[in-house]
MARZA-112200 format. One line per 3 residues: their letters; for each residue x, y, z of C-alpha. Coordinates in pm, 1 decimal. Each point is the difference from the previous one (the first is absolute). Example, Ala and Ser with C-alpha at 12.3 -4.5 7.8 and 13.67 -1.06 7.14 Angstrom:
AS> 1230.0 -450.0 780.0  137.0 344.0 -66.0;
// end
This chain:
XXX> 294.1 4868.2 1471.6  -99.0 -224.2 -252.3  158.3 -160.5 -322.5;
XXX> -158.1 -179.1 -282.0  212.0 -277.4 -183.2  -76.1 53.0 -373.1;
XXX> 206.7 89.6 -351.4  -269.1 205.4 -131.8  148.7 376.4 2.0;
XXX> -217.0 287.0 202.9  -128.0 -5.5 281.8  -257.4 -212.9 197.4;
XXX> -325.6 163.0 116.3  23.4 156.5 359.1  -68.9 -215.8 261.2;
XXX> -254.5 136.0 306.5  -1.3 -121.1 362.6  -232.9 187.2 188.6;
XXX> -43.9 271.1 -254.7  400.9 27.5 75.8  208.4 -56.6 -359.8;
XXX> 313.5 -259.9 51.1  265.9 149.3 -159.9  163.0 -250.5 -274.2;
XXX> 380.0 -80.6 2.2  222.3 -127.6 -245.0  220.8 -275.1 170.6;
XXX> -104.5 -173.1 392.1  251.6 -184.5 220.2  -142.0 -313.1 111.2;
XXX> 157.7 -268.5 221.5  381.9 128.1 -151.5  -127.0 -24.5 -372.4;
XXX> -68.1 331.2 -164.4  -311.6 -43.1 -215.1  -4.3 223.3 -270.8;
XXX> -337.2 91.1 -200.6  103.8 -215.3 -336.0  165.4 -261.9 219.7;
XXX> 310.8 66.4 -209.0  234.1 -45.6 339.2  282.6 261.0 -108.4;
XXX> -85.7 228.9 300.6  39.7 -293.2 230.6  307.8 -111.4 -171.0;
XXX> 151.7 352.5 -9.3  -99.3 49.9 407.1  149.6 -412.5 9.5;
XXX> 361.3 152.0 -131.8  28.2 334.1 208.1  -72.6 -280.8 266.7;
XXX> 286.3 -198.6 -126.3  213.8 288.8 -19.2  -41.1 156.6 290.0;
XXX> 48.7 -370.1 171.3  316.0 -38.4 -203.5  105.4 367.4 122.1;
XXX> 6.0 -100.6 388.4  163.0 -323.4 -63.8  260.3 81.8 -252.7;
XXX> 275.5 41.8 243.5  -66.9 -372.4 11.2  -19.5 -96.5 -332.3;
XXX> 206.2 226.5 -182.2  358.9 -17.7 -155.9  159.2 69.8 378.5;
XXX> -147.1 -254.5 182.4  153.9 -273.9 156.9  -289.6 -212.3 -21.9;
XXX> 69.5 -303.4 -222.5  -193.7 -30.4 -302.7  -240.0 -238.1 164.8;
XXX> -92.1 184.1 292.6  -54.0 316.3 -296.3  -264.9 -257.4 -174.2;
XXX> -142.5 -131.6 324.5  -72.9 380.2 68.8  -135.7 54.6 -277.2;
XXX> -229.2 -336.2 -0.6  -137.9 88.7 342.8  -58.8 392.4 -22.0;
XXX> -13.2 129.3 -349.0  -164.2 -280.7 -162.5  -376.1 -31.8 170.3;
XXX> -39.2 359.0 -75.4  32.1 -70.6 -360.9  -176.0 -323.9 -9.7;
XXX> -282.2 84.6 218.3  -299.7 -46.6 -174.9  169.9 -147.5 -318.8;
XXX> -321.8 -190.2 -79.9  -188.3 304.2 -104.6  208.7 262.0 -124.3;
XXX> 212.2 -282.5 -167.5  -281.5 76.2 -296.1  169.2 353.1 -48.5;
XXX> 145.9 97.8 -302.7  389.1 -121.2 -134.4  106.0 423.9 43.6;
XXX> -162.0 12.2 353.6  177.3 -344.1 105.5  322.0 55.3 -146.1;
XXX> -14.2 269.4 281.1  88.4 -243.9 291.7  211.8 -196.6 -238.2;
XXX> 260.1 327.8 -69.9  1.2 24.1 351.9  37.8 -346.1 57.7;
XXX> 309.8 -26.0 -258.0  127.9 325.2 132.2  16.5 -127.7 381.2;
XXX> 151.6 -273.0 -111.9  324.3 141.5 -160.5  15.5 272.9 275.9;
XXX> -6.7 -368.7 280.2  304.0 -126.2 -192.8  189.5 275.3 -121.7;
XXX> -29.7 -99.4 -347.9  145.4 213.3 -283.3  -224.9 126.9 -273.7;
XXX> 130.1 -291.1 -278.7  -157.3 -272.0 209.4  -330.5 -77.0 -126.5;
XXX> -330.2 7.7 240.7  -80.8 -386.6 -183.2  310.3 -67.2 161.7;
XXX> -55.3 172.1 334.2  -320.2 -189.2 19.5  151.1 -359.3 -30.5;
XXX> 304.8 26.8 167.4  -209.2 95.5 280.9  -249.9 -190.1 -55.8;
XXX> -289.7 268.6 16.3  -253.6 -27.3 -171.9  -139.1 285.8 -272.2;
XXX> -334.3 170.0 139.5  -201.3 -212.9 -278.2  105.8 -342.5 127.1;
XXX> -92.5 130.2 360.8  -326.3 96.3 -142.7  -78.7 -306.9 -173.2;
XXX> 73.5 -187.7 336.6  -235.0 198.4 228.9  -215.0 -26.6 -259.1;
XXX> 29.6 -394.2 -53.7  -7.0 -14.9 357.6  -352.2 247.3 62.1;
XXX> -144.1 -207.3 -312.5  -9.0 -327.1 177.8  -96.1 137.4 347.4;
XXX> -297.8 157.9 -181.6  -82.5 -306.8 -175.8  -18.6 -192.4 378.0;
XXX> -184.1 249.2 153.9  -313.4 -123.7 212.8  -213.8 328.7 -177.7;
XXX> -193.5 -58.5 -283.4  29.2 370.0 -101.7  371.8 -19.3 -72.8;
XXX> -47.5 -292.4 -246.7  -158.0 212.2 -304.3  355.2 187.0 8.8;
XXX> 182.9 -290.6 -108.1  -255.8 -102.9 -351.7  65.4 328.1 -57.4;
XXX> 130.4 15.0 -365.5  80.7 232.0 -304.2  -310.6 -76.9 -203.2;
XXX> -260.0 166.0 262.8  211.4 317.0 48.7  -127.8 312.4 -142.8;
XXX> 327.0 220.4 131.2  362.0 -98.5 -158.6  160.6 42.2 337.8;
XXX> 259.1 -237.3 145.3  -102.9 -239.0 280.1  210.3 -121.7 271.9;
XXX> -33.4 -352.2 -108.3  71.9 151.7 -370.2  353.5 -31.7 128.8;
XX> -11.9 -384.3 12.4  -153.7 -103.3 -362.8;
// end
């Protein structure tokens, strides 16, 4: 199977190996990030949830309103095990759109009031800095920062072009990663 990364609609030409035609696909899973055809990231976000839920599922007997954990053994949980599946890969699919983010944040916010118990008056602003947890934007900006100025160090001259990169020589209004930090 094949895919072609474009935002043209139709299709791409068949592709022939050995008079054999490669079927085309939509979406390909590589190293945990789903790659969809526009690069939009929702499919990968959408899979990144179900993974989240299903995560939260085994270990809500843990985290839930019954537990006898204290509240921060809850957030250490949640820190260690639900977090990296969320922020894996931050640096590219950070570039996604506000609806497709705000994804992880709901779930984010919603994990958080089911960890303390809290009734539905208490705001999520106020879930976030009590505990201090940070909203899925900060984190992004962050991993971002912190990718930027690895990049920028890096021994190959290949990776430095990334960096000049600006808004002038684009011809495609699409968000950037480093978009996030201007």
């Amino acid at each position: 199977m094949h895919i072609t990364f474009t935002i043209r609609s139709g299709q791409c030409p068949p592709i022939y190996v050995d008079q054999q035609s490669i079927p085309q696909g939509t979406s390909v899973k590589y190293l945990g990030m789903h790659l969809d055809s526009k690069l939009t990231w929702r499919e990968h976000i959408i899979n990144k949830r179900k993974q989240l839920d299903h995560n939260t599922r085994k270990s809500l007997w843990l985290l839930g309103r019954t537990s006898p954990l204290s509240l921060e053994n809850k957030l250490l949980i949640y820190k260690t095990i639900l977090k990296p599946v969320w922020t894996y890969g931050i640096e590219l699919w950070g570039c996604a759109s506000k609806t497709n983010v705000s994804i992880i944040q709901r779930y984010q916010s919603k994990l958080l009031r089911i960890i303390t118990n809290a009734p539905w008056y208490v705001t999520n602003q106020t879930l976030h800095s009590d505990l201090r947890i940070r909203y899925v934007q900060s984190v992004r900006d962050e991993y971002t920062r912190k990718h930027r100025s690895t990049l920028a160090h890096h021994p190959n001259p290949v990776v430095k072009p990334l960096l000049l990169y600006t808004h002038q020589t684009r011809r495609l209004k699409r968000r950037w990663t480093f978009d996030a930090l201007n």
